[in-house]
PLY file of the C-alpha trace (Angstrom):
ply
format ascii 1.0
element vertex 146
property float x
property float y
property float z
element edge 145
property int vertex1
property int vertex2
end_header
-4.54 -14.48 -7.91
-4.20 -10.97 -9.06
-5.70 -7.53 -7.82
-5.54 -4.63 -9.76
-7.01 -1.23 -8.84
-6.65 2.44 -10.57
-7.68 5.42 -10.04
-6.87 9.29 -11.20
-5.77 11.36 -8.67
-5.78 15.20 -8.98
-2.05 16.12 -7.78
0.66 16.09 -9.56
2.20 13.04 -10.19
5.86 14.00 -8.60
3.56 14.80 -5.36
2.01 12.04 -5.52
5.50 10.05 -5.41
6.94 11.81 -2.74
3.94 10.74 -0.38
3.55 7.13 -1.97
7.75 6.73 -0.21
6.53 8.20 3.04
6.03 5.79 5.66
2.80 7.42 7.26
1.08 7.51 4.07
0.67 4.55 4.42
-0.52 4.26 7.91
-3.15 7.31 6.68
-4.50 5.99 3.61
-5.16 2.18 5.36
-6.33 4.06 8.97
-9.83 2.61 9.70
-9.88 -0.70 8.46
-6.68 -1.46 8.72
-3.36 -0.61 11.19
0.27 -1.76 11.97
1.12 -2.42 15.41
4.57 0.02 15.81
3.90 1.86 12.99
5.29 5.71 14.26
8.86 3.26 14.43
8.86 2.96 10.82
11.43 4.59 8.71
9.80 8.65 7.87
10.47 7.04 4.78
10.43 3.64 2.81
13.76 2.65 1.74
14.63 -0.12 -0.74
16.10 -3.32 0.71
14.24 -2.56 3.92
12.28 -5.12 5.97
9.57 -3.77 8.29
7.60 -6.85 10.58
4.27 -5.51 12.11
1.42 -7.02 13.99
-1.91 -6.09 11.54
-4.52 -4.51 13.35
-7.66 -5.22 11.70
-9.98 -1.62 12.43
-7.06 -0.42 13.87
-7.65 -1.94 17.13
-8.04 -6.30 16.47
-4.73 -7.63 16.71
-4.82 -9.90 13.53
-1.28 -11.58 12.20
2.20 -10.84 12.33
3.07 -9.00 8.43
6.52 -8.68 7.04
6.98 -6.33 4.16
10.60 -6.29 1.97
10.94 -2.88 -0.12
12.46 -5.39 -3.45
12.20 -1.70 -5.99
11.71 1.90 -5.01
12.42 3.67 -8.30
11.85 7.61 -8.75
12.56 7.29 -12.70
9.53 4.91 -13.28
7.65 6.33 -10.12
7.27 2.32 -8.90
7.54 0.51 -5.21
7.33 -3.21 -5.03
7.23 -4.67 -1.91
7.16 -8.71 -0.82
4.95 -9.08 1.94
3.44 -12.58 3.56
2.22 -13.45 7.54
-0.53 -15.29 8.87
-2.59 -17.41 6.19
-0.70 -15.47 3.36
2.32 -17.22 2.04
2.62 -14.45 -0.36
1.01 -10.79 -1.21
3.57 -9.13 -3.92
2.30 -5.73 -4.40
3.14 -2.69 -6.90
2.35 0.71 -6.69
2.74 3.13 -9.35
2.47 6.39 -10.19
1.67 7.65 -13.61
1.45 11.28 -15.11
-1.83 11.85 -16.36
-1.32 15.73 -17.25
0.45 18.26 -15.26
-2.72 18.27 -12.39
-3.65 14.91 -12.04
-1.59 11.47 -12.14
-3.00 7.95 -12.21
-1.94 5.60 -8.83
-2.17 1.54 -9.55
-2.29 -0.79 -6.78
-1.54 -4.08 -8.11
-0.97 -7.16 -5.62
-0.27 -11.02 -6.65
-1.65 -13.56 -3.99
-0.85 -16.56 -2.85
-2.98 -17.57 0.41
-3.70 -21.25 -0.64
-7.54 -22.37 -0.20
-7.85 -18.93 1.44
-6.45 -17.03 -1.71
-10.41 -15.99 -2.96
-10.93 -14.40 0.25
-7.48 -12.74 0.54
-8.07 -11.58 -3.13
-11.86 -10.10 -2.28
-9.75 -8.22 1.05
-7.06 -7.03 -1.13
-9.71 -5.21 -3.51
-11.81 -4.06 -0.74
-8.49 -2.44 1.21
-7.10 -1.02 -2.12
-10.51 1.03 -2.98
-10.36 2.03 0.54
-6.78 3.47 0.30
-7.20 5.31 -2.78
-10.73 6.74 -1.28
-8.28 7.57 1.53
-5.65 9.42 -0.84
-7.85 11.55 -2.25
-9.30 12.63 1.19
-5.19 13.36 1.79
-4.88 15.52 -1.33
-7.86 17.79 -0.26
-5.60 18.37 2.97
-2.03 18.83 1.04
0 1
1 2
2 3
3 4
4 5
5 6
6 7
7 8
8 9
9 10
10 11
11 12
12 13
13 14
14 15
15 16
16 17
17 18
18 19
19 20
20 21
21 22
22 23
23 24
24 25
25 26
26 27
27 28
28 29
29 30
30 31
31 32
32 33
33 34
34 35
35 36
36 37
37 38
38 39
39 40
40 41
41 42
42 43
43 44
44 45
45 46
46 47
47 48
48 49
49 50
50 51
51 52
52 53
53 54
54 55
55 56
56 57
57 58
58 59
59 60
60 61
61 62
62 63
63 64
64 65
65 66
66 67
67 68
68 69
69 70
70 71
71 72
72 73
73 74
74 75
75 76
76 77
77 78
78 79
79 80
80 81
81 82
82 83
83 84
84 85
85 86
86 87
87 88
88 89
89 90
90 91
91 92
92 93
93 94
94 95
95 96
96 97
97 98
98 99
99 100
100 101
101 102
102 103
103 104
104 105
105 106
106 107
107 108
108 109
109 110
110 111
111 112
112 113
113 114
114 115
115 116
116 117
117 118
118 119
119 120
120 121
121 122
122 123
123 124
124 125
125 126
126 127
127 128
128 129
129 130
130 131
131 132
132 133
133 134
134 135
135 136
136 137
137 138
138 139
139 140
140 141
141 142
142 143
143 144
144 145
């Protein structure tokens, strides 16, 4: 099953890039609903061919299931990570995030995951678009502080 979620936001889109690679981006933009056991170990920031293995923390504070996520493309020409990721009930959560120049103010970020959870996938699919409104409510609460 597939998730995709856009939205504009109003930075730059090379601004945008440079905090989409840094590591506690991440851990801001998912902070509430969702956290990563170990995170202030992980790399300042994301480099391809990495593996990072977390525990989630569902609100921040539930231990949920061990996570692994492999950077497979960080590319600054086409603005574009893809990561593989799979733990617990997920046997497979391939997510892309890109970046996209709007004008010179304002860029358009994609979140787009493919997921393969089994006779859970629905409900993985249904968290994945929940978490990824979440995160890009979260980014542009981020910009208003850059």
């Amino acid at each position: 099953m597939k998730a995709i979620v856009k939205t504009q936001l109003n930075i730059p889109a090379d601004k945008a890039w440079n905090l989409v690679k840094q590591s506690q981006t991440l851990v801001y933009v998912c902070k509430g609903l969702l956290g990563f056991d170990g995170s202030h170990r992980f790399p300042r920031q994301w480099r391809e061919g990495d593996t990072i293995n977390t525990r989630l923390k569902l609100f921040g504070m539930i231990p949920a299931w061990k996570h692994s996520l492999r950077f497979i493309l960080i590319s600054d020409e086409s603005m574009i990570i893809s990561t593989e990721e799979k733990g617990g009930v997920v046997q497979s959560w391939n997510h892309e995030i890109k970046v996209e120049v709007n004008n010179e103010s304002s860029c358009f970020y994609t979140d787009t995951v493919e997921i393969n959870a089994g006779i859970f996938s629905p409900f993985i699919w249904l968290f994945a678009n929940v978490l990824y409104r979440y995160r890009q409510r979260r980014w542009k609460y981020l910009i208003q502080q850059t």
